[in-house]
N, C-alpha and C positions, 0 to 999 in steps of 0.2 A: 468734562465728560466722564460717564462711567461705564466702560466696557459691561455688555449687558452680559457677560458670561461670566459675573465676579462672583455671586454666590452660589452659580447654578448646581449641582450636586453631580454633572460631569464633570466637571473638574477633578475632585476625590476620584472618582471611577477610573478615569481614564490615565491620572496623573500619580495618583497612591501615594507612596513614601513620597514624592518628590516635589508633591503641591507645597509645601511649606519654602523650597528655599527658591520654587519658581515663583510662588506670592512675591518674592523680594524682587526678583529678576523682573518680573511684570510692572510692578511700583516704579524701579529704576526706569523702565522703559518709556511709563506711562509720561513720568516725569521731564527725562532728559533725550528719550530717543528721539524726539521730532526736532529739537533746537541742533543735534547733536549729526542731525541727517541720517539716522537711522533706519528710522521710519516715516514714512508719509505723514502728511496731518490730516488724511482719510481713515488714515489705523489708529489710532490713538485711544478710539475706542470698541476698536475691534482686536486689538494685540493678542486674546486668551486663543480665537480661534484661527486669525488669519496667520499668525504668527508662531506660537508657541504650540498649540495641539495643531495642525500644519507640521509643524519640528517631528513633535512625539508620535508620526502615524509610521515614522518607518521603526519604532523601536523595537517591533514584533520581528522586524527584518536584519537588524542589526543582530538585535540578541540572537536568532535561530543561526546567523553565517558566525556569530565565534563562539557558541555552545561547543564545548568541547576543544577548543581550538589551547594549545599550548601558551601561543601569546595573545591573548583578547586584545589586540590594538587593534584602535579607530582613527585617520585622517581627514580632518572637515576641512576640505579645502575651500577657500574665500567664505571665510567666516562669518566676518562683515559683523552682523549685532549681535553674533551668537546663533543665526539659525542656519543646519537645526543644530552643530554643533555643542554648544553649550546645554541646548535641552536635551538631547540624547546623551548625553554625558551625566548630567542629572538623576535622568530614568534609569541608567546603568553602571551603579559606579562600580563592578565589578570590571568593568572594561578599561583600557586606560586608551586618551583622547590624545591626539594632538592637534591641535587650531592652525591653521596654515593662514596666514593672511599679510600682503603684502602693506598695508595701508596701514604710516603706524597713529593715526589717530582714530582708529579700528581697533587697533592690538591695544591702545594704552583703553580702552571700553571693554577690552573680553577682560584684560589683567583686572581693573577693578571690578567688573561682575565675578568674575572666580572669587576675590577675596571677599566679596559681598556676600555669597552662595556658598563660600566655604569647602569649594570643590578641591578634594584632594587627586581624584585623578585625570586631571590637565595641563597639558605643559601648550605651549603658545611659542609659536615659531612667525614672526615678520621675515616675509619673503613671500616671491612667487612660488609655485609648484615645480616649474623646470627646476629650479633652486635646491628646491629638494628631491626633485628626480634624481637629480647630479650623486648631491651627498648618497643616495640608496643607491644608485653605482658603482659609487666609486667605495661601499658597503662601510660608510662612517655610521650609516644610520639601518635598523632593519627595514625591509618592507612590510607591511600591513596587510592585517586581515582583512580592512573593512577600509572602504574608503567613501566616503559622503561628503554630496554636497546641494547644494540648493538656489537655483536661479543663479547661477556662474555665466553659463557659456553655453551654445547648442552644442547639440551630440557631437557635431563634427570635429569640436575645440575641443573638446570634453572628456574625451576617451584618449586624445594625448596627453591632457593636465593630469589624468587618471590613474588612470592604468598603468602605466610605470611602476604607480607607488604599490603595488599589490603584491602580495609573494603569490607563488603556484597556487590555486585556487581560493584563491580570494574572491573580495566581490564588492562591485561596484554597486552602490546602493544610493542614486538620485531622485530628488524631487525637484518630480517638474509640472507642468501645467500642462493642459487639454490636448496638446501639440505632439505629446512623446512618440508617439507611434510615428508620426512621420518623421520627428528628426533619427529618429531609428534608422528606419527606413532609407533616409539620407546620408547617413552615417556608419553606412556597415564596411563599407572597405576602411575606414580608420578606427574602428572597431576591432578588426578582423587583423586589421595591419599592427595593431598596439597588444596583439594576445588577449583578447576578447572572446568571448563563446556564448550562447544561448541570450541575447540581448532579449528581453523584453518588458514588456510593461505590465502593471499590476495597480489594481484601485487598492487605496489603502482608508480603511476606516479612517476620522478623523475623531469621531465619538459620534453618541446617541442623536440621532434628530439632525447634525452636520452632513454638509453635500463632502463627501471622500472626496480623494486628493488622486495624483496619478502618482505612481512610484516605476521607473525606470530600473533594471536590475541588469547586468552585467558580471559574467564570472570570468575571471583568469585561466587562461588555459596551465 
């Protein structure tokens, strides 16, 4: 199969510096992510959109919450194949990533796509999130600017895997499906209960001629 979005000229648009070391990322995927339980064997030739520009629609939302910010840290919690972690790390290498991911036949696929993609600002942490709630406690590790994630858990799970990890106005920055409004909606007393503020939702381009995506945002009080 060939993902009909391989030489489309969104790609360049929407991807810029970063098409080149996500080509590789794609190829990898194309190759090994279905045997590997990655991705479905419905995507296999849909990865550039369902997957990867999916990844890259919250980049605009990432970059604007650590513009300016002292420490440009990003936590992608349950990583999984990389999304959107590894692509939003790509698009920003000004930022520095950490991949949270409990599954280590997960972590040993982010480790080799880093060294595939050449990524110098990601480190890769195997464990849960409470795990690392713990360590930002107990302040072995800093708290984050930014924290991302993608098809994990509903809101209700979601803002306690979360929001822990944030310093004083940070901000939570999920992608989620058609449904956000309501788990919102579902979810505001553990929102509200984990230091949460202004929860909502926002369409996020995906590129030219693609149906947008929904982007969930959440700040730290």
């Amino acid at each position: 199969m060939v993902d009909e979005l391989q030489e489309s000229p969104v790609l360049a648009r929407v991807l810029g510096d970063a098409l080149p070391r996500l080509e590789r990322f794609h190829d990898k995927l194309s190759q090994e992510g279905e045997p590997r339980g990655l991705i479905g064997p419905r995507d296999v030739d849909i990865i550039w959109e369902r997957h990867i520009l999916n990844s890259a629609a919250i980049v605009p939302y990432v970059r604007k919450a650590t513009d300016g910010a002292r420490f440009r840290t990003v936590a992608d919690v349950g990583s999984g194949g990389g999304f959107p972690g590894l692509v939003t790390a790509c698009c920003l290498p000004e930022c520095s990533f950490t991949l949270i991911e409990p599954m280590e036949r997960r972590v040993e696929w982010l480790a080799e796509c880093v060294d595939l993609m050449g990524l110098k600002n990601v480190s890769i942490i195997r464990g849960r999130s409470d795990e690392v709630i713990n360590r930002v406690r107990k302040r072995e590790m800093h708290p984050f600017a930014v924290v991302t994630c993608r098809a994990v858990a509903p809101m209700t799970k979601l803002s306690g895997w979360t929001l822990p990890l944030l310093k004083p106005t940070g901000r939570l920055i999920a992608l989620k499906g058609r449904s956000a409004q309501a788990e919102l909606d579902k979810a505001s007393g553990q929102i509200s209960r984990y230091g949460g503020r202004r929860p909502r939702v926002v369409e996020a381009e995906v590129g030219p001629g693609l149906e947008p995506t929904h982007v969930v945002i959440v700040d730290k009080r």
